[in-house]
C-alpha positions in Angstrom: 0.0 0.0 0.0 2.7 2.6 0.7 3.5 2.6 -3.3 0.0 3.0 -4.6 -1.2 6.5 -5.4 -4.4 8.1 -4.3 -6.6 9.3 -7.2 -8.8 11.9 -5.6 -11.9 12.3 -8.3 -14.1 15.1 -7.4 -17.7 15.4 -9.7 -16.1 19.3 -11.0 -17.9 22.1 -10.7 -17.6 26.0 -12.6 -18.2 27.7 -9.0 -14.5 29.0 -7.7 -15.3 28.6 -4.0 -16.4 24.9 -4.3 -13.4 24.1 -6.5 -11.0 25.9 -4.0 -12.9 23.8 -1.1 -12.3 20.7 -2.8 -9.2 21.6 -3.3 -8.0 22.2 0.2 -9.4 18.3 0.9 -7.4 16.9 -1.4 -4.6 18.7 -0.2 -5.0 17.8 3.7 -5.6 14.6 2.2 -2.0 15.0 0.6 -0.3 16.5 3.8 -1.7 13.7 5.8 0.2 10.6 3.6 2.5 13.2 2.8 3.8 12.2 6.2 4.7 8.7 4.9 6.0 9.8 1.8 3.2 8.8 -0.7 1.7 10.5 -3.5 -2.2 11.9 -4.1 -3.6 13.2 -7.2 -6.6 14.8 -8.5 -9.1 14.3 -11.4 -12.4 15.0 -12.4 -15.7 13.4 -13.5 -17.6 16.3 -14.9 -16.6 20.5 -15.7 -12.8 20.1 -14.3 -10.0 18.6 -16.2 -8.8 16.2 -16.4 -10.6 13.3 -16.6 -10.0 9.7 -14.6 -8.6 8.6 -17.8 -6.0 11.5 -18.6 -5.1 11.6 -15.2 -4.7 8.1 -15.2 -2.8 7.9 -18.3 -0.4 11.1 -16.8 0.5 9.3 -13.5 1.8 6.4 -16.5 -1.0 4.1 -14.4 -2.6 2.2 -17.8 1.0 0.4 -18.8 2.1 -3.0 -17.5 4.4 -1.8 -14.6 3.4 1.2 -14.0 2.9 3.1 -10.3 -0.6 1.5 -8.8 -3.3 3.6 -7.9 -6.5 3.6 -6.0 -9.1 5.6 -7.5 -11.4 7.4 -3.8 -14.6 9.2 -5.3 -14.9 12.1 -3.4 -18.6 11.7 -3.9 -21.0 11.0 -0.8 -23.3 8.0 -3.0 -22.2 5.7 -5.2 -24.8 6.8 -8.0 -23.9 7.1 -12.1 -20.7 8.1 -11.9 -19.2 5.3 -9.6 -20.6 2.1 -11.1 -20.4 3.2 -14.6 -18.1 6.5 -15.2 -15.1 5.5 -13.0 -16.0 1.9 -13.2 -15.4 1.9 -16.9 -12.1 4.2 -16.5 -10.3 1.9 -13.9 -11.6 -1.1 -16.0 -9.9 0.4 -19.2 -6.4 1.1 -17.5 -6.9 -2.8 -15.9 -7.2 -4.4 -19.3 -4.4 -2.0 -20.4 -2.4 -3.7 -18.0 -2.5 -1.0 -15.1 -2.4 -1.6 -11.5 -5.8 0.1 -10.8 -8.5 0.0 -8.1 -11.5 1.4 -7.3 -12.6 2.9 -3.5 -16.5 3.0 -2.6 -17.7 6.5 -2.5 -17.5 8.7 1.1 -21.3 7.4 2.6 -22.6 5.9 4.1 -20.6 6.8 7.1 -21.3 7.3 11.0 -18.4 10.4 10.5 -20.0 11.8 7.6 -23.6 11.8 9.6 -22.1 13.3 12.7 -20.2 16.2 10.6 -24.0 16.5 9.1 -24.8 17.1 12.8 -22.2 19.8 13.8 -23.1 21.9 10.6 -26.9 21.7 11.5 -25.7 22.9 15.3 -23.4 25.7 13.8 -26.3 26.4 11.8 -28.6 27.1 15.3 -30.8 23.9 14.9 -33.6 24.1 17.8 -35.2 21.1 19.8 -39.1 21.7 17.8 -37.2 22.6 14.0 -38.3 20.2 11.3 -34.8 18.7 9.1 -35.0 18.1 5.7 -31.5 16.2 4.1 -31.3 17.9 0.9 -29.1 15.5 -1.5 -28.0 16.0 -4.7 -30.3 13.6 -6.6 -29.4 10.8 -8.8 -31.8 8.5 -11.3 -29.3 5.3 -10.1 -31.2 3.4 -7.2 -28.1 2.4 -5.1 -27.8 6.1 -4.6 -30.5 7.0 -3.5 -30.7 4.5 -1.1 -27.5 5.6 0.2 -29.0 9.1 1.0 -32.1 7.5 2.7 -29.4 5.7 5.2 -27.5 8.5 5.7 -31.2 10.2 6.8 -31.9 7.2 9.0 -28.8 7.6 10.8 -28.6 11.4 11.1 -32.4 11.2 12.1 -31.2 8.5 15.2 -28.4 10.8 15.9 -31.0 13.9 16.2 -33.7 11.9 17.9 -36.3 12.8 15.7 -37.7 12.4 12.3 -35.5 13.6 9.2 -37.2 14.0 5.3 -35.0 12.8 2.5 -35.0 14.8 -0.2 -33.3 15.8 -3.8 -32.1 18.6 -5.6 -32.6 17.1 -8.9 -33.4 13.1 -10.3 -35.0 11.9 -7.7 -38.3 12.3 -5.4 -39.4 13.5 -3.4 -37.8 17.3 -4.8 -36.7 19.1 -2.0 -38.3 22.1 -2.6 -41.8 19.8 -2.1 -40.5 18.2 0.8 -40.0 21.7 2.9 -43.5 23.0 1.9 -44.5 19.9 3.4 -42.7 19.7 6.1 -43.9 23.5 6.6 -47.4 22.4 6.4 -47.1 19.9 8.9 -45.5 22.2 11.5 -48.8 24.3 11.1 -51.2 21.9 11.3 -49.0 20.4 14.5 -49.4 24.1 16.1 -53.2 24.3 15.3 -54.0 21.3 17.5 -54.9 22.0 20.6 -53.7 20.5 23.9 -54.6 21.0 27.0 -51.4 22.8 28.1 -52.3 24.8 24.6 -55.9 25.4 23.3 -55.4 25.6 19.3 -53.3 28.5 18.0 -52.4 30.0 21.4 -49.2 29.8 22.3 -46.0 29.4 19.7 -45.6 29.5 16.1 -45.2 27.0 13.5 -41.8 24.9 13.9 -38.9 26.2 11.3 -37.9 24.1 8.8 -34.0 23.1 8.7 -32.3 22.3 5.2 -29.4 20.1 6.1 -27.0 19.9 3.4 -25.8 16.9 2.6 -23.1 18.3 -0.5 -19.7 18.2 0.0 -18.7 21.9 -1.1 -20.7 25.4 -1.9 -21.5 25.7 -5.6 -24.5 25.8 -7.7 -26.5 22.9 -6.0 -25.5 24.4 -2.5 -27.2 27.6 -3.5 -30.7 25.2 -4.8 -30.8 23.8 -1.2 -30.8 27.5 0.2 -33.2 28.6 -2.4 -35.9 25.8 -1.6 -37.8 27.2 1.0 -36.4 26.7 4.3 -36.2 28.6 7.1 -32.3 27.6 8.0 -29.8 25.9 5.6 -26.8 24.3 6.6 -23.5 25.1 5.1 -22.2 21.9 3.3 -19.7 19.3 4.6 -16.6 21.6 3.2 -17.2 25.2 4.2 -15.3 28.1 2.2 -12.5 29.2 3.2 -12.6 27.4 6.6 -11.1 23.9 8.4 -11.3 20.9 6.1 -12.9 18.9 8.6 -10.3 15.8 9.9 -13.1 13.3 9.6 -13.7 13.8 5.8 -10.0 13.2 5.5 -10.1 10.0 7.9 -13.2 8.4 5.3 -10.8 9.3 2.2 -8.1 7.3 3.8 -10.1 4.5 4.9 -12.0 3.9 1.5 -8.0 4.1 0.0 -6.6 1.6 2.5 -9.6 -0.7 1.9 -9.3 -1.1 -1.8 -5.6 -1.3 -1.3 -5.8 -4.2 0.9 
Protein backbone atom coordinates (compact mmCIF):
# COMPACT_ATOMS: atom_id res chain seq x y z
CA UNK A 1 0.00 0.00 0.00
CA UNK A 2 2.69 2.56 0.71
CA UNK A 3 3.46 2.55 -3.26
CA UNK A 4 0.05 3.01 -4.60
CA UNK A 5 -1.22 6.52 -5.37
CA UNK A 6 -4.40 8.12 -4.33
CA UNK A 7 -6.56 9.29 -7.24
CA UNK A 8 -8.79 11.88 -5.60
CA UNK A 9 -11.94 12.30 -8.30
CA UNK A 10 -14.11 15.08 -7.41
CA UNK A 11 -17.70 15.43 -9.72
CA UNK A 12 -16.13 19.27 -10.98
CA UNK A 13 -17.91 22.07 -10.69
CA UNK A 14 -17.55 25.96 -12.56
CA UNK A 15 -18.17 27.71 -8.95
CA UNK A 16 -14.48 29.01 -7.71
CA UNK A 17 -15.35 28.56 -3.97
CA UNK A 18 -16.37 24.95 -4.30
CA UNK A 19 -13.37 24.06 -6.46
CA UNK A 20 -11.03 25.88 -3.99
CA UNK A 21 -12.88 23.78 -1.10
CA UNK A 22 -12.28 20.69 -2.78
CA UNK A 23 -9.19 21.60 -3.34
CA UNK A 24 -7.95 22.19 0.22
CA UNK A 25 -9.40 18.28 0.90
CA UNK A 26 -7.40 16.87 -1.42
CA UNK A 27 -4.56 18.70 -0.24
CA UNK A 28 -4.99 17.78 3.69
CA UNK A 29 -5.58 14.64 2.25
CA UNK A 30 -1.99 15.00 0.57
CA UNK A 31 -0.29 16.52 3.81
CA UNK A 32 -1.72 13.74 5.77
CA UNK A 33 0.24 10.63 3.65
CA UNK A 34 2.55 13.18 2.83
CA UNK A 35 3.78 12.20 6.15
CA UNK A 36 4.69 8.73 4.89
CA UNK A 37 5.96 9.79 1.82
CA UNK A 38 3.21 8.79 -0.74
CA UNK A 39 1.67 10.46 -3.45
CA UNK A 40 -2.16 11.89 -4.07
CA UNK A 41 -3.57 13.16 -7.21
CA UNK A 42 -6.64 14.81 -8.51
CA UNK A 43 -9.12 14.26 -11.44
CA UNK A 44 -12.40 14.97 -12.35
CA UNK A 45 -15.67 13.40 -13.54
CA UNK A 46 -17.56 16.33 -14.90
CA UNK A 47 -16.60 20.55 -15.70
CA UNK A 48 -12.78 20.10 -14.35
CA UNK A 49 -10.00 18.61 -16.16
CA UNK A 50 -8.77 16.21 -16.43
CA UNK A 51 -10.57 13.31 -16.63
CA UNK A 52 -10.01 9.71 -14.57
CA UNK A 53 -8.60 8.65 -17.83
CA UNK A 54 -6.03 11.53 -18.58
CA UNK A 55 -5.14 11.61 -15.16
CA UNK A 56 -4.65 8.08 -15.23
CA UNK A 57 -2.76 7.94 -18.28
CA UNK A 58 -0.39 11.07 -16.84
CA UNK A 59 0.50 9.34 -13.52
CA UNK A 60 1.83 6.44 -16.46
CA UNK A 61 -0.98 4.12 -14.39
CA UNK A 62 -2.56 2.20 -17.77
CA UNK A 63 0.96 0.40 -18.77
CA UNK A 64 2.06 -2.96 -17.49
CA UNK A 65 4.45 -1.79 -14.59
CA UNK A 66 3.42 1.24 -13.99
CA UNK A 67 2.86 3.11 -10.35
CA UNK A 68 -0.58 1.49 -8.80
CA UNK A 69 -3.28 3.64 -7.94
CA UNK A 70 -6.51 3.64 -6.01
CA UNK A 71 -9.10 5.57 -7.46
CA UNK A 72 -11.42 7.42 -3.84
CA UNK A 73 -14.57 9.22 -5.27
CA UNK A 74 -14.94 12.11 -3.44
CA UNK A 75 -18.63 11.71 -3.86
CA UNK A 76 -20.98 11.00 -0.83
CA UNK A 77 -23.26 7.98 -2.97
CA UNK A 78 -22.24 5.73 -5.23
CA UNK A 79 -24.76 6.76 -8.01
CA UNK A 80 -23.86 7.07 -12.10
CA UNK A 81 -20.65 8.09 -11.88
CA UNK A 82 -19.23 5.26 -9.57
CA UNK A 83 -20.60 2.10 -11.06
CA UNK A 84 -20.44 3.24 -14.60
CA UNK A 85 -18.13 6.50 -15.21
CA UNK A 86 -15.13 5.45 -13.04
CA UNK A 87 -16.03 1.89 -13.17
CA UNK A 88 -15.36 1.93 -16.89
CA UNK A 89 -12.09 4.17 -16.49
CA UNK A 90 -10.33 1.87 -13.92
CA UNK A 91 -11.59 -1.12 -16.03
CA UNK A 92 -9.87 0.39 -19.24
CA UNK A 93 -6.42 1.09 -17.53
CA UNK A 94 -6.86 -2.82 -15.86
CA UNK A 95 -7.16 -4.38 -19.31
CA UNK A 96 -4.40 -2.02 -20.42
CA UNK A 97 -2.38 -3.69 -17.98
CA UNK A 98 -2.52 -1.02 -15.10
CA UNK A 99 -2.45 -1.56 -11.49
CA UNK A 100 -5.81 0.11 -10.82
CA UNK A 101 -8.48 -0.04 -8.08
CA UNK A 102 -11.46 1.44 -7.26
CA UNK A 103 -12.61 2.88 -3.55
CA UNK A 104 -16.47 2.95 -2.65
CA UNK A 105 -17.69 6.48 -2.51
CA UNK A 106 -17.53 8.71 1.09
CA UNK A 107 -21.26 7.41 2.55
CA UNK A 108 -22.59 5.88 4.11
CA UNK A 109 -20.61 6.84 7.14
CA UNK A 110 -21.29 7.30 11.04
CA UNK A 111 -18.41 10.40 10.48
CA UNK A 112 -19.97 11.82 7.55
CA UNK A 113 -23.55 11.83 9.63
CA UNK A 114 -22.06 13.27 12.67
CA UNK A 115 -20.23 16.19 10.60
CA UNK A 116 -23.96 16.55 9.14
CA UNK A 117 -24.83 17.09 12.79
CA UNK A 118 -22.21 19.82 13.76
CA UNK A 119 -23.10 21.89 10.58
CA UNK A 120 -26.86 21.68 11.51
CA UNK A 121 -25.73 22.87 15.30
CA UNK A 122 -23.37 25.72 13.77
CA UNK A 123 -26.35 26.44 11.79
CA UNK A 124 -28.59 27.11 15.33
CA UNK A 125 -30.84 23.87 14.86
CA UNK A 126 -33.59 24.08 17.77
CA UNK A 127 -35.22 21.05 19.75
CA UNK A 128 -39.06 21.70 17.80
CA UNK A 129 -37.19 22.57 14.04
CA UNK A 130 -38.32 20.20 11.26
CA UNK A 131 -34.84 18.70 9.15
CA UNK A 132 -34.96 18.09 5.70
CA UNK A 133 -31.55 16.17 4.14
CA UNK A 134 -31.25 17.93 0.85
CA UNK A 135 -29.09 15.53 -1.48
CA UNK A 136 -28.05 15.96 -4.65
CA UNK A 137 -30.25 13.56 -6.55
CA UNK A 138 -29.41 10.80 -8.83
CA UNK A 139 -31.78 8.48 -11.34
CA UNK A 140 -29.26 5.28 -10.06
CA UNK A 141 -31.20 3.36 -7.15
CA UNK A 142 -28.14 2.41 -5.14
CA UNK A 143 -27.75 6.06 -4.63
CA UNK A 144 -30.54 6.97 -3.50
CA UNK A 145 -30.68 4.47 -1.08
CA UNK A 146 -27.49 5.63 0.15
CA UNK A 147 -29.02 9.14 0.95
CA UNK A 148 -32.15 7.46 2.70
CA UNK A 149 -29.42 5.68 5.21
CA UNK A 150 -27.50 8.52 5.72
CA UNK A 151 -31.20 10.21 6.79
CA UNK A 152 -31.93 7.20 8.96
CA UNK A 153 -28.78 7.61 10.83
CA UNK A 154 -28.56 11.35 11.11
CA UNK A 155 -32.36 11.21 12.07
CA UNK A 156 -31.16 8.51 15.20
CA UNK A 157 -28.45 10.81 15.87
CA UNK A 158 -31.01 13.90 16.25
CA UNK A 159 -33.65 11.93 17.95
CA UNK A 160 -36.30 12.79 15.67
CA UNK A 161 -37.75 12.39 12.30
CA UNK A 162 -35.52 13.60 9.19
CA UNK A 163 -37.16 13.98 5.34
CA UNK A 164 -34.99 12.75 2.49
CA UNK A 165 -35.03 14.85 -0.19
CA UNK A 166 -33.35 15.82 -3.85
CA UNK A 167 -32.15 18.57 -5.61
CA UNK A 168 -32.57 17.08 -8.88
CA UNK A 169 -33.38 13.07 -10.30
CA UNK A 170 -34.97 11.87 -7.69
CA UNK A 171 -38.26 12.32 -5.39
CA UNK A 172 -39.40 13.46 -3.42
CA UNK A 173 -37.79 17.32 -4.80
CA UNK A 174 -36.71 19.14 -2.03
CA UNK A 175 -38.33 22.14 -2.56
CA UNK A 176 -41.75 19.79 -2.14
CA UNK A 177 -40.49 18.18 0.76
CA UNK A 178 -39.97 21.72 2.95
CA UNK A 179 -43.53 22.95 1.87
CA UNK A 180 -44.50 19.93 3.37
CA UNK A 181 -42.73 19.71 6.07
CA UNK A 182 -43.91 23.49 6.63
CA UNK A 183 -47.44 22.40 6.41
CA UNK A 184 -47.14 19.94 8.91
CA UNK A 185 -45.46 22.16 11.50
CA UNK A 186 -48.77 24.32 11.14
CA UNK A 187 -51.18 21.87 11.35
CA UNK A 188 -49.05 20.35 14.47
CA UNK A 189 -49.45 24.06 16.09
CA UNK A 190 -53.24 24.34 15.31
CA UNK A 191 -53.98 21.34 17.45
CA UNK A 192 -54.88 21.97 20.61
CA UNK A 193 -53.65 20.48 23.93
CA UNK A 194 -54.59 20.98 27.00
CA UNK A 195 -51.42 22.79 28.05
CA UNK A 196 -52.28 24.85 24.60
CA UNK A 197 -55.87 25.44 23.30
CA UNK A 198 -55.36 25.64 19.27
CA UNK A 199 -53.34 28.48 18.02
CA UNK A 200 -52.35 30.01 21.38
CA UNK A 201 -49.23 29.80 22.31
CA UNK A 202 -46.04 29.39 19.68
CA UNK A 203 -45.59 29.48 16.07
CA UNK A 204 -45.16 26.98 13.48
CA UNK A 205 -41.80 24.92 13.94
CA UNK A 206 -38.86 26.19 11.34
CA UNK A 207 -37.89 24.12 8.82
CA UNK A 208 -34.03 23.14 8.70
CA UNK A 209 -32.30 22.32 5.22
CA UNK A 210 -29.39 20.09 6.15
CA UNK A 211 -26.97 19.88 3.39
CA UNK A 212 -25.82 16.91 2.58
CA UNK A 213 -23.07 18.28 -0.55
CA UNK A 214 -19.68 18.23 -0.01
CA UNK A 215 -18.70 21.87 -1.12
CA UNK A 216 -20.66 25.41 -1.95
CA UNK A 217 -21.54 25.73 -5.62
CA UNK A 218 -24.52 25.83 -7.66
CA UNK A 219 -26.54 22.92 -5.97
CA UNK A 220 -25.54 24.42 -2.55
CA UNK A 221 -27.20 27.58 -3.49
CA UNK A 222 -30.74 25.18 -4.84
CA UNK A 223 -30.75 23.76 -1.23
CA UNK A 224 -30.78 27.50 0.24
CA UNK A 225 -33.16 28.61 -2.39
CA UNK A 226 -35.88 25.76 -1.56
CA UNK A 227 -37.76 27.20 1.05
CA UNK A 228 -36.41 26.67 4.34
CA UNK A 229 -36.15 28.61 7.14
CA UNK A 230 -32.28 27.58 7.97
CA UNK A 231 -29.76 25.95 5.56
CA UNK A 232 -26.83 24.28 6.63
CA UNK A 233 -23.54 25.15 5.08
CA UNK A 234 -22.25 21.91 3.30
CA UNK A 235 -19.71 19.28 4.55
CA UNK A 236 -16.65 21.62 3.24
CA UNK A 237 -17.22 25.18 4.22
CA UNK A 238 -15.28 28.07 2.20
CA UNK A 239 -12.48 29.17 3.16
CA UNK A 240 -12.64 27.38 6.62
CA UNK A 241 -11.07 23.89 8.44
CA UNK A 242 -11.34 20.89 6.11
CA UNK A 243 -12.94 18.95 8.62
CA UNK A 244 -10.33 15.79 9.90
CA UNK A 245 -13.14 13.25 9.56
CA UNK A 246 -13.74 13.80 5.81
CA UNK A 247 -9.96 13.18 5.51
CA UNK A 248 -10.07 10.04 7.88
CA UNK A 249 -13.18 8.43 5.35
CA UNK A 250 -10.84 9.25 2.24
CA UNK A 251 -8.08 7.31 3.83
CA UNK A 252 -10.13 4.47 4.91
CA UNK A 253 -12.05 3.93 1.50
CA UNK A 254 -8.01 4.13 -0.01
CA UNK A 255 -6.59 1.60 2.53
CA UNK A 256 -9.58 -0.68 1.93
CA UNK A 257 -9.31 -1.10 -1.76
CA UNK A 258 -5.57 -1.31 -1.30
CA UNK A 259 -5.81 -4.17 0.86
Amino acid sequence: MTDRILLAVSHGTSSRTGADAVGLLVEAVRARRGERGQGVAAAFVDVQDPDVPTALYTLGATVPGGPPVVVVPLLLSAGYHVHVDLRDAVDAARAAGGDVALAGALGPDARVVALLARRLAEAGLRADDAVVLAAAGSSDARAVADCEAVGASLSERLGRPVTVAYISAATPRLHDAVAVARQSGRAAVGRSTPEAPAGEGVGAPRVVVASYLLAPGNFADLAAAAGGDVTSAPLLVAGGPVPPELVDVVLDRFAAASS
